[in-house]
N, CA, C and O atoms as CSV, one atom per row, in Angstrom:
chain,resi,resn,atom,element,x,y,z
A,1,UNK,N,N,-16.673,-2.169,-0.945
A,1,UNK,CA,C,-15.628,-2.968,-0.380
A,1,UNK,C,C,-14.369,-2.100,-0.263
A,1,UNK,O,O,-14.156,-1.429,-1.273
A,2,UNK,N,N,-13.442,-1.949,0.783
A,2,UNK,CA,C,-12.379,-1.560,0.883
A,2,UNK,C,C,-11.081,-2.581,1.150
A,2,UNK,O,O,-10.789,-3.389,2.032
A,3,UNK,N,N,-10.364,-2.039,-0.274
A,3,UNK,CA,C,-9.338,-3.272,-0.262
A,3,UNK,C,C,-7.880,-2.584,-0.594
A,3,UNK,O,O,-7.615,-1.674,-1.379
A,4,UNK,N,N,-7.041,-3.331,0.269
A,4,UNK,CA,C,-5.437,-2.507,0.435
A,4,UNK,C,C,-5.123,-4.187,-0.263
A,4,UNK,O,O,-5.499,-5.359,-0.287
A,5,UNK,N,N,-3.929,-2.991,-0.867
A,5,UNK,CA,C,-2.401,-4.112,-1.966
A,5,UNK,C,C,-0.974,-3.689,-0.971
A,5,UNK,O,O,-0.609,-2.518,-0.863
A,6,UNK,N,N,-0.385,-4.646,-0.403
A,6,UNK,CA,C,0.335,-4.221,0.444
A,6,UNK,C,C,2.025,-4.877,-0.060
A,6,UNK,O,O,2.401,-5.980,0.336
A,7,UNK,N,N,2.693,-4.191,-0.762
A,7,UNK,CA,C,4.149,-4.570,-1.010
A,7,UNK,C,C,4.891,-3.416,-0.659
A,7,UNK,O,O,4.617,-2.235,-0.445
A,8,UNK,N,N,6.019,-4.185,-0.665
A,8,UNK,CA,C,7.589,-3.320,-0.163
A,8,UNK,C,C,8.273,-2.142,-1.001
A,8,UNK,O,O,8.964,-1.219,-0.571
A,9,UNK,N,N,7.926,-2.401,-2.192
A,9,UNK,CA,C,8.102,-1.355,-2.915
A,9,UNK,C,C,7.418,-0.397,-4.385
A,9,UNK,O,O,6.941,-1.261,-5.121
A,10,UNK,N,N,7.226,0.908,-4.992
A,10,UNK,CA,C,5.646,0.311,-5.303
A,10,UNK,C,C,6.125,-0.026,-6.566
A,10,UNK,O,O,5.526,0.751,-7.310
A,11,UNK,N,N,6.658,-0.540,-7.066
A,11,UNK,CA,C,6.908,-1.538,-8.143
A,11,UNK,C,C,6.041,-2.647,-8.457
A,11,UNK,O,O,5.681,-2.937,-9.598
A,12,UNK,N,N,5.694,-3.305,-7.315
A,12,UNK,CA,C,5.030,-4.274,-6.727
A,12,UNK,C,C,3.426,-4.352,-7.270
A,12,UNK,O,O,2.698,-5.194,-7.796
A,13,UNK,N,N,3.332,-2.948,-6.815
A,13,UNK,CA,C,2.104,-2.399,-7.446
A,13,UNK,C,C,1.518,-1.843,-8.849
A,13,UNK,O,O,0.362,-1.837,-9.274
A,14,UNK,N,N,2.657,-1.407,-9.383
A,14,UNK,CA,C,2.642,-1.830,-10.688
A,14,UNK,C,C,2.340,-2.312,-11.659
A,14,UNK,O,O,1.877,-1.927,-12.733
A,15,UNK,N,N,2.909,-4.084,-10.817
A,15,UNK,CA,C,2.870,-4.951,-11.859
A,15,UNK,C,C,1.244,-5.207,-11.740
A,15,UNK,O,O,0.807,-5.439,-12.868
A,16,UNK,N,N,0.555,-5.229,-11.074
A,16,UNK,CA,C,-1.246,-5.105,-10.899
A,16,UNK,C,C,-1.890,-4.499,-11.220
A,16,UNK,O,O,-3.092,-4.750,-11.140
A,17,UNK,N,N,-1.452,-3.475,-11.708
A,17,UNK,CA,C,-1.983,-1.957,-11.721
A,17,UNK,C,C,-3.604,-2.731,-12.694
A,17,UNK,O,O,-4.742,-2.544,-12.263
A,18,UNK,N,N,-3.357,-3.420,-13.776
A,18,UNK,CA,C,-4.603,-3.241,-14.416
A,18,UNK,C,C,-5.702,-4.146,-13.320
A,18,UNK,O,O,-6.926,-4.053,-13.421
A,19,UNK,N,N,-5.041,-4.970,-12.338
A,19,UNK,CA,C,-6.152,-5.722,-11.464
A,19,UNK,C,C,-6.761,-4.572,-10.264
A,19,UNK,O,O,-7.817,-4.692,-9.644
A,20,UNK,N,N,-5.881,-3.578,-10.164
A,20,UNK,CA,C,-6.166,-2.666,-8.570
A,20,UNK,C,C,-7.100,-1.726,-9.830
A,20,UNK,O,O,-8.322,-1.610,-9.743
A,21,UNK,N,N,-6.553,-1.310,-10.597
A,21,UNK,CA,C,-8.026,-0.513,-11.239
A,21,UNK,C,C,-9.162,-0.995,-11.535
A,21,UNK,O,O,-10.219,-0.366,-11.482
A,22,UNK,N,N,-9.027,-2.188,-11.880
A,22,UNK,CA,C,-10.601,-2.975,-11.483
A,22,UNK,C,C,-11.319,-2.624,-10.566
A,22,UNK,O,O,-12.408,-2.050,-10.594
A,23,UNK,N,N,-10.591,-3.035,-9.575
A,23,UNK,CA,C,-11.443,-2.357,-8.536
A,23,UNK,C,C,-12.042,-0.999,-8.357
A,23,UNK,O,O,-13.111,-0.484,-8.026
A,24,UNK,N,N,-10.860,-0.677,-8.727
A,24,UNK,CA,C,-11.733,1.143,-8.857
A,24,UNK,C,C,-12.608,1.479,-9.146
A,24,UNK,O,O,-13.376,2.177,-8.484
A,25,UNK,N,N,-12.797,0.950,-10.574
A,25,UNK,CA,C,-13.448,1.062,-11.817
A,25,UNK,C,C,-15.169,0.102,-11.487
A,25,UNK,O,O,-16.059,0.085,-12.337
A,26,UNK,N,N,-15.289,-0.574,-10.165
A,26,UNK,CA,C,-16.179,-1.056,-9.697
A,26,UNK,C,C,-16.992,-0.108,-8.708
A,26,UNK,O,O,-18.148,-0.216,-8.299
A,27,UNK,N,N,-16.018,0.855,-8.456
A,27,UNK,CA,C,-16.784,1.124,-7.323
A,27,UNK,C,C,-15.779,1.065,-5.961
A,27,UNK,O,O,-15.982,1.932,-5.111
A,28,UNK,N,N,-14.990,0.339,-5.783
A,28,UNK,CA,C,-14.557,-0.088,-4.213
A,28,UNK,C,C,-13.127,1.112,-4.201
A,28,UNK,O,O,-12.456,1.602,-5.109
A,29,UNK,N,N,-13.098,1.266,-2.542
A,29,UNK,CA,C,-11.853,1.872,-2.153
A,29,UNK,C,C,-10.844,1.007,-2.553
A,29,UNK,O,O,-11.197,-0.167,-2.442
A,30,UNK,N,N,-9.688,1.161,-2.990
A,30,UNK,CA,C,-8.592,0.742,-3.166
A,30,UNK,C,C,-6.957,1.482,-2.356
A,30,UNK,O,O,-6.420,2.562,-2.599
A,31,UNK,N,N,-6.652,0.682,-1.634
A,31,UNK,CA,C,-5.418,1.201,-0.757
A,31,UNK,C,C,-4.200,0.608,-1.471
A,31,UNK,O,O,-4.013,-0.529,-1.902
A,32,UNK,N,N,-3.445,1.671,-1.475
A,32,UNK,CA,C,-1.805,0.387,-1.823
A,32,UNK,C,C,-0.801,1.371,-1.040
A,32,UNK,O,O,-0.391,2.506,-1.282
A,33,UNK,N,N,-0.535,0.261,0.221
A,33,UNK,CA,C,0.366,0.263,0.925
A,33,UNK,C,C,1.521,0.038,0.415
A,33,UNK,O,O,1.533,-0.996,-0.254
A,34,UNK,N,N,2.606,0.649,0.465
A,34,UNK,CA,C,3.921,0.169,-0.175
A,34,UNK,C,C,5.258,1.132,-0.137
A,34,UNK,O,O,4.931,2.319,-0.118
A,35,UNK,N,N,6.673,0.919,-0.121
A,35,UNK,CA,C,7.568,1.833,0.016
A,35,UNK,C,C,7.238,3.248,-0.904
A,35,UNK,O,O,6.223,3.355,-1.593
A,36,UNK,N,N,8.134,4.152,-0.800
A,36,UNK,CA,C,8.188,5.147,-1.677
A,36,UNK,C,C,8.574,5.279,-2.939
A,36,UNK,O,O,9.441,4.408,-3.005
A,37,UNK,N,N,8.522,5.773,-3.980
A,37,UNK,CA,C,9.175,5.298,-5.750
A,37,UNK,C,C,8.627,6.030,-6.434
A,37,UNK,O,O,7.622,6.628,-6.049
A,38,UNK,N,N,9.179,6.189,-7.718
A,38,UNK,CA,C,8.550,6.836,-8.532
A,38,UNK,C,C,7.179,6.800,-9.449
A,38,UNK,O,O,6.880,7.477,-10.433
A,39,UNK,N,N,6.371,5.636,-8.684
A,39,UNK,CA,C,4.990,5.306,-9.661
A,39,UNK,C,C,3.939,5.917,-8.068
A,39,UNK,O,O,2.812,5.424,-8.034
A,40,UNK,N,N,4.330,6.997,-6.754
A,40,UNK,CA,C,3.494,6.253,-6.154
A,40,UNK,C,C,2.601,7.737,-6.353
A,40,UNK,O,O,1.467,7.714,-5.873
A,41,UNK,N,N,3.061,9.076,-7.059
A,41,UNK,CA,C,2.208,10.029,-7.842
A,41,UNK,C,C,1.124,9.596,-8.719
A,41,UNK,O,O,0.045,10.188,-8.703
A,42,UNK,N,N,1.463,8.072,-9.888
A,42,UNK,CA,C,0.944,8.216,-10.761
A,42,UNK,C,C,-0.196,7.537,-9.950
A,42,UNK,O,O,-1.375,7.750,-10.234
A,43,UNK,N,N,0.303,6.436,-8.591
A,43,UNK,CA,C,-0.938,6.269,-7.897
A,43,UNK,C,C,-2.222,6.889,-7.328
A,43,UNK,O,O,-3.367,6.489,-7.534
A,44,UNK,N,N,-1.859,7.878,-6.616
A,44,UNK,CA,C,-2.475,8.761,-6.428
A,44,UNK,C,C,-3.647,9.774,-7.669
A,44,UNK,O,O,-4.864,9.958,-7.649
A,45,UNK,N,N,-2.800,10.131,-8.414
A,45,UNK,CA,C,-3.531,10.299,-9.682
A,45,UNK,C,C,-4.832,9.677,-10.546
A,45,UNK,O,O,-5.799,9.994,-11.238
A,46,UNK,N,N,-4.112,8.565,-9.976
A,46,UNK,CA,C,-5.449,7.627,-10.669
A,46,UNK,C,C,-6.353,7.258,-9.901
A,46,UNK,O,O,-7.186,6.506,-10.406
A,47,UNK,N,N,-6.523,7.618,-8.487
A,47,UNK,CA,C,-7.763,7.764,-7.534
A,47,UNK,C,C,-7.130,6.469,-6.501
A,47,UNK,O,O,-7.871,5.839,-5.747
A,48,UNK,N,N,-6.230,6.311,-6.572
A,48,UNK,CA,C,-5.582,5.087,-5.616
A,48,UNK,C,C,-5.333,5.969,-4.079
A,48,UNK,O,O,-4.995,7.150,-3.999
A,49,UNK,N,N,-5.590,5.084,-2.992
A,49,UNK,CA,C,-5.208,5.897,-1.540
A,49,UNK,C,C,-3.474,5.428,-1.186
A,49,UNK,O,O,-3.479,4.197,-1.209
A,50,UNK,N,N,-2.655,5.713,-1.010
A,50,UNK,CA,C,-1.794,5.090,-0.744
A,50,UNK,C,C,-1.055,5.886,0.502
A,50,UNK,O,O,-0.864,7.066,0.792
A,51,UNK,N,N,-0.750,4.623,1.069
A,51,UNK,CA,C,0.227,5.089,2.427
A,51,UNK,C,C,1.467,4.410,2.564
A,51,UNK,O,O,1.404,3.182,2.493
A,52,UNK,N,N,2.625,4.949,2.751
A,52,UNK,CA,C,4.476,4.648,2.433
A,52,UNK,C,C,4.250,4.241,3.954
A,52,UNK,O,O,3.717,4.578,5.011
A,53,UNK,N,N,5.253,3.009,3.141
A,53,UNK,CA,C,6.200,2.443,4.047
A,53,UNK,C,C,7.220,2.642,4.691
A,53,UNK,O,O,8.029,2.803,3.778
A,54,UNK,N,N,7.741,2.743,5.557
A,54,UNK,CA,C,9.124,3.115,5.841
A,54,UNK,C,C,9.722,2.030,5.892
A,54,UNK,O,O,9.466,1.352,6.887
A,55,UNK,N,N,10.723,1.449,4.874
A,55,UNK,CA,C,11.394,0.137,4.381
A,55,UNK,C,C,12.786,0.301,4.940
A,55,UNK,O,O,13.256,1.434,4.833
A,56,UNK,N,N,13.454,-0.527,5.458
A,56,UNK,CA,C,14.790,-0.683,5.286
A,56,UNK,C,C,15.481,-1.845,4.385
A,56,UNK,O,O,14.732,-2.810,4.540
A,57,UNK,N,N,16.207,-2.109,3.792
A,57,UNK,CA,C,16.208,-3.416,3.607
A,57,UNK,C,C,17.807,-4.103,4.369
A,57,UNK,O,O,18.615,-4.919,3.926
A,58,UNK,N,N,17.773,-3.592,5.230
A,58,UNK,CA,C,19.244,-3.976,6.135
A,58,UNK,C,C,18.283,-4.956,7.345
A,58,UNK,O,O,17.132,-4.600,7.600
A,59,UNK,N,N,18.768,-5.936,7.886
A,59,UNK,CA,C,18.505,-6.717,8.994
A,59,UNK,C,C,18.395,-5.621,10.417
A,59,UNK,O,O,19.417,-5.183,10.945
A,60,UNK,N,N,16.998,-5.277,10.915
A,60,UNK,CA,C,16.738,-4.792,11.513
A,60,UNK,C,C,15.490,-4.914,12.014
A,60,UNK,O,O,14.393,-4.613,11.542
A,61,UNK,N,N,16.043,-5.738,13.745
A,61,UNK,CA,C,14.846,-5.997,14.463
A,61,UNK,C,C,14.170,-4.664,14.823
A,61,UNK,O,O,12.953,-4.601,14.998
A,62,UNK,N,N,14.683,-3.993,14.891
A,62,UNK,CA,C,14.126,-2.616,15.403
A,62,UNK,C,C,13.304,-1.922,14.522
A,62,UNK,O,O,12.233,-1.571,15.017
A,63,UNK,N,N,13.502,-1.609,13.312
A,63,UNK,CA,C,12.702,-1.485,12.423
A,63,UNK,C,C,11.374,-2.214,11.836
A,63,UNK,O,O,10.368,-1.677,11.372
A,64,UNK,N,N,11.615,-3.361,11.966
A,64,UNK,CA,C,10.983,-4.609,11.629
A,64,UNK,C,C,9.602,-4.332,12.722
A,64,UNK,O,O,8.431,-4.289,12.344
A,65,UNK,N,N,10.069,-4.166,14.121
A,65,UNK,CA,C,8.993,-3.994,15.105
A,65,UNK,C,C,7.981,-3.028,14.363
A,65,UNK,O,O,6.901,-3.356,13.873
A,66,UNK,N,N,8.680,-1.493,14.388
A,66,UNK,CA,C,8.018,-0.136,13.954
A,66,UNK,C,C,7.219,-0.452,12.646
A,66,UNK,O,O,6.088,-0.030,12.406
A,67,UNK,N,N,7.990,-1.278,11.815
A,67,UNK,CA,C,6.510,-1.418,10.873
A,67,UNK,C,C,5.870,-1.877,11.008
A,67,UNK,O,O,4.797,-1.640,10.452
A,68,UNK,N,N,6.048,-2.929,11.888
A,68,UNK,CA,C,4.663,-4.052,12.345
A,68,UNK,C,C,3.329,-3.224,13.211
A,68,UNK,O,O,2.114,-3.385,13.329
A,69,UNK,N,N,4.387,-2.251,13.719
A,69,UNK,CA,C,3.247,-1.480,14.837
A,69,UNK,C,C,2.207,-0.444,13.868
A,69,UNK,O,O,0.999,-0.212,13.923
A,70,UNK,N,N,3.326,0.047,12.957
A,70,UNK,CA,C,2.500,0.745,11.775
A,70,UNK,C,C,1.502,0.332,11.076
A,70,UNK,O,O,0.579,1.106,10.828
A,71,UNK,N,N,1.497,-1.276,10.519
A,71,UNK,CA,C,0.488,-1.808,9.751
A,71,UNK,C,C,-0.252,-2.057,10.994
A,71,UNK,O,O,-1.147,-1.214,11.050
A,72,UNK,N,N,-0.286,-2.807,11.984
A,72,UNK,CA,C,-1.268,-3.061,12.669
A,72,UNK,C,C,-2.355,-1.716,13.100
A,72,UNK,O,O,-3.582,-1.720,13.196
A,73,UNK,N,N,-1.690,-0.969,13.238
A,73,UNK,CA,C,-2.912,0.588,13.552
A,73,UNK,C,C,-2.938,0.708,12.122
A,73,UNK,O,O,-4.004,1.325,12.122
A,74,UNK,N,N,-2.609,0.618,10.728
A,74,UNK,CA,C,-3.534,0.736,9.796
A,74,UNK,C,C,-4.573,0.196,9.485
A,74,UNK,O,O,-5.567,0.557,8.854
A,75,UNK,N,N,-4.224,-0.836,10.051
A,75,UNK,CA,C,-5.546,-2.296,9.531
A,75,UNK,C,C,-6.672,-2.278,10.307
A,75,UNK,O,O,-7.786,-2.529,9.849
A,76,UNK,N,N,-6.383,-1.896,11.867
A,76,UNK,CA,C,-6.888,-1.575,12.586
A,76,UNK,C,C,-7.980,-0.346,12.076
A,76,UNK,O,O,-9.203,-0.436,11.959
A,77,UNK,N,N,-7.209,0.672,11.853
A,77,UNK,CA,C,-7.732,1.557,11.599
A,77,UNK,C,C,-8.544,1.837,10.212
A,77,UNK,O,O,-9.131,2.916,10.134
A,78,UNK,N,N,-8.595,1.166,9.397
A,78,UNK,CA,C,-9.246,1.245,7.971
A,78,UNK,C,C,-10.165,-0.098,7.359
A,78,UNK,O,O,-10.842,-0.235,6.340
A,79,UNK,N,N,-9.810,-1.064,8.579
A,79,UNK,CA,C,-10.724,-1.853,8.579
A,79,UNK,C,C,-11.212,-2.537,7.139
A,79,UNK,O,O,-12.387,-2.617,6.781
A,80,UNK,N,N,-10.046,-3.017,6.385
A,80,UNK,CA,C,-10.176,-3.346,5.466
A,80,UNK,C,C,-11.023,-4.809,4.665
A,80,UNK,O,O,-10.714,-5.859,5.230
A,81,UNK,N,N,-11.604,-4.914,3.963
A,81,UNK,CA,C,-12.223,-6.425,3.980
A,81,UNK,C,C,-11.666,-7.312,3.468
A,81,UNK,O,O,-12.152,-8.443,3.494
């Protein structure tokens, strides 16, 4: 099974960490989508795939688009279950 955790910052991810290693620890791909921070090494480390967000947190339609276009060719593209 391939399964993405998708928050804004990886804090987010974090707080799961012992549920997303489950998965690992099963067997399945695990993705965590999420801004940039200081846990997203220890992600990686621990066999996690992760791909950054480019976050703003200012009111921005313009931005707002570009990530939408971003996740959609990820999802697209990794075909997650």
């Amino acid at each position: 099974m391939k399964v993405a955790h998708l928050t804004s910052v990886d804090l987010g991810a974090l707080f799961l960490l012992p549920q997303l290693e489950a998965v690992l620890n099963e067997g399945h791909e695990c993705h965590i989508i999420c801004g940039d921070g200081p846990n997203v090494a220890m992600f990686k480390e621990k066999g996690f795939i992760v791909h950054l967000l480019d976050m703003t947190r200012d009111i921005s339609p313009r931005q707002d688009f570009k990530l939408l276009g971003f996740l959609r060719k990820l999802f697209k593209k990794e075909q997650f279950d």
